[in-house]
MARZALO-511744 format. One record per residue: residue number from 0; residue in one letter; z, y, x of N, C-alpha, C, O in turn. Coordinates in Angstrom, 3 decimals. Each point is the difference from the previous one (the first is absolute). Last residue first. Example, Ala and Ser with C-alpha at 12.3 -4.5 7.8 and 13.67 -1.06 7.14 Angstrom:
<kolpas>
KOLPA     k   r        n_Z        n_Y        n_X       ca_Z       ca_Y       ca_X        c_Z        c_Y        c_X        o_Z        o_Y        o_X
KOLPA     1   S      7.080     -2.250     12.850      0.060      1.190      0.820      0.730      1.090     -0.770      0.169      1.108      0.509
KOLPA     0   A     -0.239     -6.828     -0.219      0.000      1.190     -0.890      0.000      1.200      0.900      0.665     -0.019      1.036
</kolpas>
This chain:
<kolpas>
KOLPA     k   r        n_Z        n_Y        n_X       ca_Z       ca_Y       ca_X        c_Z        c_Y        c_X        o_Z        o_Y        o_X
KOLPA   135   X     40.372     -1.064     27.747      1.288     -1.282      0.448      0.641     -0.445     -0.757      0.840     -0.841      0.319
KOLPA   134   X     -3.170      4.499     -1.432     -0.762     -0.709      0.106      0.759     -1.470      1.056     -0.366     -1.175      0.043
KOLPA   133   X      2.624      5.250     -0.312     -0.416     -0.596     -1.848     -0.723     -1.049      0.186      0.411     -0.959     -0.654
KOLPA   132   X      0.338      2.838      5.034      1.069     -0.282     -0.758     -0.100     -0.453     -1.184      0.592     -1.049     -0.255
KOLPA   131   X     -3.927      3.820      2.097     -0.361     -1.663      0.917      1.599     -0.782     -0.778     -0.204     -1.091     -0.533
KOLPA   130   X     -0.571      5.297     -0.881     -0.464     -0.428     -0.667     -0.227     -1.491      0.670     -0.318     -1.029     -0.597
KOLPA   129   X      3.084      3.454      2.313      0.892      0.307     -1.326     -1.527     -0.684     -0.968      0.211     -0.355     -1.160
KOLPA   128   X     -0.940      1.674      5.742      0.859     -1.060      0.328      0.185     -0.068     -1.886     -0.904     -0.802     -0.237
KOLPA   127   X     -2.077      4.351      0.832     -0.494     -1.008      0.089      1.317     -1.402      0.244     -0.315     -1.051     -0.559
KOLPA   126   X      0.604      6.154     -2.362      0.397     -1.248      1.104     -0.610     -1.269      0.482      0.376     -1.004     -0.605
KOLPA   125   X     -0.683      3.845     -3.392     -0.932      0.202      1.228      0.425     -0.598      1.044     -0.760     -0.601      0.760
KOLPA   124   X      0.728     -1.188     -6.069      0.918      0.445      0.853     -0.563      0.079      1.245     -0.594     -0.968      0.475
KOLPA   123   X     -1.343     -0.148     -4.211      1.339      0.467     -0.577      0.963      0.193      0.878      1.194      0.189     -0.231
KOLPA   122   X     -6.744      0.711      0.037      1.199     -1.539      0.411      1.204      0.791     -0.052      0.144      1.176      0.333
KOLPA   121   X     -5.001     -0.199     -3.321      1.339      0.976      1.152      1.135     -1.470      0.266      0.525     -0.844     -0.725
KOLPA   120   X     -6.037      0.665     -1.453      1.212     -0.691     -0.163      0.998      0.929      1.003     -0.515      0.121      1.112
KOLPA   119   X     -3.752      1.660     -3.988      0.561     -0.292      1.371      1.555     -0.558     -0.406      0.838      0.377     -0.820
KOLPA   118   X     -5.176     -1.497     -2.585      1.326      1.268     -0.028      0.614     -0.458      1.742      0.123     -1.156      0.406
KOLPA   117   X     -3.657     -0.909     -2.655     -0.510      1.018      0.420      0.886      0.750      0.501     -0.210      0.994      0.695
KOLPA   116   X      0.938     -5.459     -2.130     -1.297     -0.067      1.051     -0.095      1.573      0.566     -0.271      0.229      1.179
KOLPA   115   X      2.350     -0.640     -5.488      0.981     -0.687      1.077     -0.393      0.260      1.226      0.648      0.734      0.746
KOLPA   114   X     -3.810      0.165     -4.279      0.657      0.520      0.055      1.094      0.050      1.255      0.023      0.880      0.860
KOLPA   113   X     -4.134     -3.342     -2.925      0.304      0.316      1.105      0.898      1.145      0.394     -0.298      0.594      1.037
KOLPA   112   X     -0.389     -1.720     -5.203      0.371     -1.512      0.429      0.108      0.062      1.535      0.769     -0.729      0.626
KOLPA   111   X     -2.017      4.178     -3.634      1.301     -0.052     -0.488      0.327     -1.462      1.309      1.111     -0.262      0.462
KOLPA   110   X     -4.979      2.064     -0.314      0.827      1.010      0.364      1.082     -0.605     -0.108      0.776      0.006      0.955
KOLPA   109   X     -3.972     -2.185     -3.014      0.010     -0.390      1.898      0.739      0.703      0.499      0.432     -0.379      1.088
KOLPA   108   X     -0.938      1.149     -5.830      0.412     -1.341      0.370      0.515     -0.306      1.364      1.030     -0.530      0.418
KOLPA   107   X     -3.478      4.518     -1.367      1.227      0.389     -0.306      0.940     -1.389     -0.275      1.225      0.121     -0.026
KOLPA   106   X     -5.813     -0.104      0.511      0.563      0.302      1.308      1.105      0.486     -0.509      0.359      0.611      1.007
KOLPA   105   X     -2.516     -2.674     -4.057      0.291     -1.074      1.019      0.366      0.981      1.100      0.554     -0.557      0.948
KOLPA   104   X     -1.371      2.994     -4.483      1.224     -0.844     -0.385     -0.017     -0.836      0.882      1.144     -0.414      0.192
KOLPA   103   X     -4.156      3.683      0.085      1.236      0.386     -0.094      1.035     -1.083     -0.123      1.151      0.078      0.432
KOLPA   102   X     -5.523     -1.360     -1.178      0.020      0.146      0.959      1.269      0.975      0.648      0.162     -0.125      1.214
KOLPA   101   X     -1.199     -0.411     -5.495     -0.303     -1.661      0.400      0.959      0.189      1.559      1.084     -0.487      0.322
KOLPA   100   X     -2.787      4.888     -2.420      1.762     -0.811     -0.719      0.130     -0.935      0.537      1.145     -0.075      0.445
KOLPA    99   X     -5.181      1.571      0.603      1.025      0.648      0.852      1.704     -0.573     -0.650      1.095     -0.354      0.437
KOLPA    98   X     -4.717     -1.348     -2.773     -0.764     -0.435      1.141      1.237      0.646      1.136      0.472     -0.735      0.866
KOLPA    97   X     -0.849      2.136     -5.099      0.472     -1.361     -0.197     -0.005     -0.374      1.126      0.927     -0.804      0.104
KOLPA    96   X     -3.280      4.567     -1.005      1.529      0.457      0.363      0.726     -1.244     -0.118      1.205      0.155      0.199
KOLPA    95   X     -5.901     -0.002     -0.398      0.661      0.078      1.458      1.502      0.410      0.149      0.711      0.157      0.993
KOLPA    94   X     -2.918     -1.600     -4.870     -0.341     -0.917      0.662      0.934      0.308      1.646      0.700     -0.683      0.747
KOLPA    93   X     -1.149      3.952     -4.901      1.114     -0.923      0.273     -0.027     -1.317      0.615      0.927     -0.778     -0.225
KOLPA    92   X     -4.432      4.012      0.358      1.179      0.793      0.824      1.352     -1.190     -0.341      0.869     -0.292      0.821
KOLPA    91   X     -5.066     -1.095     -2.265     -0.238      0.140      1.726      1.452      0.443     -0.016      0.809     -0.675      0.635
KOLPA    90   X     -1.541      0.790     -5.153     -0.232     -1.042      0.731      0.163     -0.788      1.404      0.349     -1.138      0.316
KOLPA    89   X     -1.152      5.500     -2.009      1.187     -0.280     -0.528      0.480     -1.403      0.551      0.967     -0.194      0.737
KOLPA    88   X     -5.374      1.705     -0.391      0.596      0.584      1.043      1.694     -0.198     -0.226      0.749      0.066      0.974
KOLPA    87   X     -4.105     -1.593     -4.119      0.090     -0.623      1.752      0.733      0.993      0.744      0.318     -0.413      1.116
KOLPA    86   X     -0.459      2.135     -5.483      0.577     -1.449     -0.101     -0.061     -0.656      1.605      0.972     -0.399      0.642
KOLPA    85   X     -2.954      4.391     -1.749      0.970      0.285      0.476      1.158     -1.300     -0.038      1.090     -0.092      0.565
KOLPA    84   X     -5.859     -0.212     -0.788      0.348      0.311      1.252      1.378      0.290      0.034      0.607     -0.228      1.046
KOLPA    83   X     -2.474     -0.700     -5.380      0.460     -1.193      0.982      0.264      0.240      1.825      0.547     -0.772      0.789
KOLPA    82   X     -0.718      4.462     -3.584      1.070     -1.066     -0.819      0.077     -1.206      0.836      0.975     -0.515      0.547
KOLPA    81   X     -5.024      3.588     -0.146      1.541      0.612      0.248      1.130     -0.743     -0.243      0.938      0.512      0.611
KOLPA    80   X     -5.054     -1.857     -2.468     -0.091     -0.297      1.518      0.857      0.576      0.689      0.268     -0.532      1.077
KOLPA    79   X     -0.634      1.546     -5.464      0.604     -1.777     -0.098     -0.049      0.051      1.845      0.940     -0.407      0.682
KOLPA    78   X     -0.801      4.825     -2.071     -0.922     -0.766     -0.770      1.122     -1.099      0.715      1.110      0.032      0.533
KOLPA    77   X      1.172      4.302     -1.888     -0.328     -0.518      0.688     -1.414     -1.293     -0.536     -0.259     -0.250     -1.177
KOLPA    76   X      2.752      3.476     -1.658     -0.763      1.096      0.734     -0.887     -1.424      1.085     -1.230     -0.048      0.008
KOLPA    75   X      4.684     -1.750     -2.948     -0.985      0.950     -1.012     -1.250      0.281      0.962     -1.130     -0.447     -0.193
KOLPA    74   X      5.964      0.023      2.752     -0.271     -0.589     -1.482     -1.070      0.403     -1.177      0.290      0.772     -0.914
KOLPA    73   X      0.138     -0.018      6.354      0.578      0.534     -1.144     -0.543     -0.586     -1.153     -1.170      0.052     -0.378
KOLPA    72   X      1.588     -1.880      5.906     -0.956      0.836     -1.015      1.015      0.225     -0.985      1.150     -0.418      0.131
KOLPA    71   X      1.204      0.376      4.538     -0.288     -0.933     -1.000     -1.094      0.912     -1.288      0.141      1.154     -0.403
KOLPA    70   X     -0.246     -0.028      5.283      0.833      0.135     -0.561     -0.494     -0.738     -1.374     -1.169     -0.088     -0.376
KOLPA    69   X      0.482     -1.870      5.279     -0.676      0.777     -0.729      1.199      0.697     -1.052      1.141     -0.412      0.210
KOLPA    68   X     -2.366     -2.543      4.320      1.447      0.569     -0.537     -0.701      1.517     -1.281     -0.270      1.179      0.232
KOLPA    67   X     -1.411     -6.133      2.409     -0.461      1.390     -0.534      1.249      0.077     -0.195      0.831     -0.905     -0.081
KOLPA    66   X     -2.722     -3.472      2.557      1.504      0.768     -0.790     -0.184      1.382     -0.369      0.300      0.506      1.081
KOLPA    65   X     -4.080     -4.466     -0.132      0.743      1.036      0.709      0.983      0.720     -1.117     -0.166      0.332     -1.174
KOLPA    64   X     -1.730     -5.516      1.408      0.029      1.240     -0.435      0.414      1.167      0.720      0.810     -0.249      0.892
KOLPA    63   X     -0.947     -4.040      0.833     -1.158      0.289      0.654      0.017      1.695     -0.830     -0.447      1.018      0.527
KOLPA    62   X      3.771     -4.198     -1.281      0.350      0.163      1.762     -1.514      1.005      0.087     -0.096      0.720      0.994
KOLPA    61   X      1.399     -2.491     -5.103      0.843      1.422      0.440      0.181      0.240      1.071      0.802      0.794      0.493
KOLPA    60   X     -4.208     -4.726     -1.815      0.184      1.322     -0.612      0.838      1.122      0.103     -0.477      1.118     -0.192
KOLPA    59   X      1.242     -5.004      1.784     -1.062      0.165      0.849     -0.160      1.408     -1.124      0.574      1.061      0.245
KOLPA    58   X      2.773     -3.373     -1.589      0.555      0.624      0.903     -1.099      0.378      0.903      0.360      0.590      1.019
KOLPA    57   X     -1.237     -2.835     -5.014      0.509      1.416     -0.218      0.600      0.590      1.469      0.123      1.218      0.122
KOLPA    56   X     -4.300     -4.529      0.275      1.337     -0.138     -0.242      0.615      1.251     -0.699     -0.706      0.998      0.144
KOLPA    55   X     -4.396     -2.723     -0.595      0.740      1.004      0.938      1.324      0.026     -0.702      0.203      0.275     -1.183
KOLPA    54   X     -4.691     -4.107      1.561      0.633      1.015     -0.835      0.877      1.096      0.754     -0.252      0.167      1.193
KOLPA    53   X     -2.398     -4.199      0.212     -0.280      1.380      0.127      0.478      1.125     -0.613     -0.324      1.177      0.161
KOLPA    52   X      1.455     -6.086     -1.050      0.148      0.943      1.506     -0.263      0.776      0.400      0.644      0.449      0.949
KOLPA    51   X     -0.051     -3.108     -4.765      0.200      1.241     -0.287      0.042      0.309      1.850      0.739      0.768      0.617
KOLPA    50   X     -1.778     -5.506     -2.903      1.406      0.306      1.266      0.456      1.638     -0.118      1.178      0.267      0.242
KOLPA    49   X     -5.116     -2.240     -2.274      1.128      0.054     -1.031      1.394     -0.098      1.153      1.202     -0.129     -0.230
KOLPA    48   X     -5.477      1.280      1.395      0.448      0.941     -0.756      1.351     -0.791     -0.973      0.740      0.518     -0.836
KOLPA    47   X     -2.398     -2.963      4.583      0.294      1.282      0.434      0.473      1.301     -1.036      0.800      0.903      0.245
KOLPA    46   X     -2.774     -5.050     -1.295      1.370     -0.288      0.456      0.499      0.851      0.361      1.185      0.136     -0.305
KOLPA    45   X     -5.582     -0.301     -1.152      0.754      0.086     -0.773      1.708      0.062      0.317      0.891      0.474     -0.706
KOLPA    44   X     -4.255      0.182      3.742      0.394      1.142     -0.173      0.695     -0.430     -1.440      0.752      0.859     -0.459
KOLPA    43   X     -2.053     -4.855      2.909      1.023      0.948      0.608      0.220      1.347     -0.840      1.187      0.271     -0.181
KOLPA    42   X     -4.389     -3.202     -1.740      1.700     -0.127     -0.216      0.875      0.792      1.398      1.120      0.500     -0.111
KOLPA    41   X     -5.933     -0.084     -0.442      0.614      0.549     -0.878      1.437     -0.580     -0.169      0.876      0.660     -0.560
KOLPA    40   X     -3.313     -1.938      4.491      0.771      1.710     -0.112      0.319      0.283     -1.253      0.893      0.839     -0.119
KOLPA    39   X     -2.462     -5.094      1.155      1.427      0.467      0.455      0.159      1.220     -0.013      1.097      0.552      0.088
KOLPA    38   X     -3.433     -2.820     -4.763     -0.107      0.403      2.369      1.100      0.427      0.495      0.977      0.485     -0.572
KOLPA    37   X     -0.530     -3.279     -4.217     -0.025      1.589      0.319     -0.202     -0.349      1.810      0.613     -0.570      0.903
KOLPA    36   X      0.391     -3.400     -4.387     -1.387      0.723      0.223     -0.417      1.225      0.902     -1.144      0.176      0.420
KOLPA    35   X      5.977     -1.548     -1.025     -1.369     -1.400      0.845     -1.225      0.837      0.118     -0.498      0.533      0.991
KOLPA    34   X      3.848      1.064     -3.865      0.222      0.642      1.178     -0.818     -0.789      1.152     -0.331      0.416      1.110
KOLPA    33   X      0.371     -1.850     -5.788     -1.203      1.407      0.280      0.705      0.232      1.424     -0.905      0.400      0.733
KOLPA    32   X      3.204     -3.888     -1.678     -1.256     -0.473     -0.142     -1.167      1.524      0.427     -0.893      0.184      0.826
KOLPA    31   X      5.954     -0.665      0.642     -0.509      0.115     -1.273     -1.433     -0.122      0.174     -0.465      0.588      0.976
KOLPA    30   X      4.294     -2.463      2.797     -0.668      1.576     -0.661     -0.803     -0.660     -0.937     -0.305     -1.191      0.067
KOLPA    29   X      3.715     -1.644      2.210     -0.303      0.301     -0.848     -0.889      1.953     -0.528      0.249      0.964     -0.725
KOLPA    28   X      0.760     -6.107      4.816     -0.380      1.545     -0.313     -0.494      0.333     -2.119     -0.875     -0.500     -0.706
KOLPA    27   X      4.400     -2.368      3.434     -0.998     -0.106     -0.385     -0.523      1.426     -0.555      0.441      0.926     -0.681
KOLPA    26   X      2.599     -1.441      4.889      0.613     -0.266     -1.523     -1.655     -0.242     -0.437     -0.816      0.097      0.916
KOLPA    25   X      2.344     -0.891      3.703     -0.056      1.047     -0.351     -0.118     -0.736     -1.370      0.154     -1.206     -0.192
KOLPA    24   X      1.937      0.077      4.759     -0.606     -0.802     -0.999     -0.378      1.390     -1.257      0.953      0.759     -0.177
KOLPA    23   X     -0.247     -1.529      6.002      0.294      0.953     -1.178     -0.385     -0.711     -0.973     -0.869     -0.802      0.344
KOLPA    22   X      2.913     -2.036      4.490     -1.314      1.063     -0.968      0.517      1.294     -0.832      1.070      0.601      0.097
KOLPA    21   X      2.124     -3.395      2.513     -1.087      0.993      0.702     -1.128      0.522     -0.966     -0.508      1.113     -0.140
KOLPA    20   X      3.152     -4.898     -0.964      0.602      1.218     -0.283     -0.457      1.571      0.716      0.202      1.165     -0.343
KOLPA    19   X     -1.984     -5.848      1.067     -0.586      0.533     -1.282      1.349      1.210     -0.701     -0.047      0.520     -1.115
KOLPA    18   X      0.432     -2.872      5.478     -0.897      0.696      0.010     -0.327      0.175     -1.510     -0.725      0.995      0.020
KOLPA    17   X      5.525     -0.965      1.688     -0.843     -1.449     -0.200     -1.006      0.770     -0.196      0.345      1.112     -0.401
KOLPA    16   X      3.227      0.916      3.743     -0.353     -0.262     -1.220     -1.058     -0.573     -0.170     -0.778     -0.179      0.937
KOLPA    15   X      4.536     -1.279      2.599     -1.683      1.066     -0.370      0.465      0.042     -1.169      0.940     -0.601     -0.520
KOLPA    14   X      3.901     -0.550      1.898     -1.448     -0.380     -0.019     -1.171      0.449     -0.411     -0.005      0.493     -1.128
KOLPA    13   X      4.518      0.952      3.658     -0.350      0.271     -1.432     -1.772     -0.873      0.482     -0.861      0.168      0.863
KOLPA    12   X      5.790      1.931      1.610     -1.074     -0.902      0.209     -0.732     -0.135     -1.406      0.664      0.500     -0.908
KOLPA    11   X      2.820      3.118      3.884     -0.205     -0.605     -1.690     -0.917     -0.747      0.322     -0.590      0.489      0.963
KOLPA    10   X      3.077      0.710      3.452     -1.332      0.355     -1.221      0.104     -1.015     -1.107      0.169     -1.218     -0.052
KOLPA     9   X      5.146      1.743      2.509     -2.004     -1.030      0.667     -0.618      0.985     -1.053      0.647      0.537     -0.899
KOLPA     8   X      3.216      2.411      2.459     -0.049     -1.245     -0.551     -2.139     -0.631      0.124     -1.134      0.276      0.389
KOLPA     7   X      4.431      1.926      3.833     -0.862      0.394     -1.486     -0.061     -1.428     -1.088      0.093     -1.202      0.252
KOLPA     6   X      2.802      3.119      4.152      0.020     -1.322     -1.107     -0.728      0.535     -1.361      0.402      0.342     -1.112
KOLPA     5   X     -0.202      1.494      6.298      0.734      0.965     -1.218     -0.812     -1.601     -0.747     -1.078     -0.450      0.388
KOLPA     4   X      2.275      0.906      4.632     -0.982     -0.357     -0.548      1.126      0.077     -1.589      1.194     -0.217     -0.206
KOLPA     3   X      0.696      0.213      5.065     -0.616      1.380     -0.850     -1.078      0.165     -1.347     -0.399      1.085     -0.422
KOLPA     2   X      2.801     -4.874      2.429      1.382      0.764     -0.322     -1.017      1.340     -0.647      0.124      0.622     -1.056
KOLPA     1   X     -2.938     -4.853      1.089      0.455      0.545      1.151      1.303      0.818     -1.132      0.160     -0.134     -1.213
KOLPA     0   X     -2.483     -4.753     -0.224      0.299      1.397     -0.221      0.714      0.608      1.197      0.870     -0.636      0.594
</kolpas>
């Protein structure tokens, strides 16, 4: 060892690993007899419909609706298709006011936390000797 040489410790040493931990061992395959019979496309699209992937999220739905600002129908006078438009749009409006509340509150978090950070510090005294002095 030199005077400048920094004293690492030795490498962890560690023996291979043993080759049949390298594999994968997979489980026995259990799908269901009719799921055997079916081509591959009819079980993909079976799989597919029971995954619901083509379906449409509620949040894909109030992203694609458009927000009307209508005045609410009248009891009696309105049809059903007034109701549910005025239902989606009700819908939408307390979606986005959840969305600014959400979002009020983490920046009024970050406000509160970067506070200190924001406020000018004044040194308690202009004198530069009187501050080299404290600091001694």
């Amino acid at each position: 060892l030199h005077r400048g040489d920094i004293p690492y410790e030795s490498p962890l040493l560690r023996s291979p690993s043993p080759n049949d931990s390298l594999t994968t061992a997979y489980n026995q395959d259990d799908t269901n007899g009719s799921d055997l019979e079916l081509s591959d496309d009819t079980f993909s699209t079976k799989v597919i419909t029971n995954l619901r992937i083509h379906e449409k999220h509620e949040e894909e739905e109030r992203a694609e609706a458009r927000p009307l600002l209508m005045p609410r129908p009248r009891r009696g006078t309105g049809s059903s298709v007034d109701e549910k438009t005025f239902e989606q749009v009700m819908r939408s409006l307390r979606w986005h006011v959840e969305q600014v509340e959400e979002q009020e509150m983490i920046e009024a978090s970050l406000r509160h936390r970067s506070r200190p950070m924001l406020e000018e510090h004044q040194p308690s005294a202009t004198d530069l000797n009187a501050i080299m002095e404290s600091m001694m």
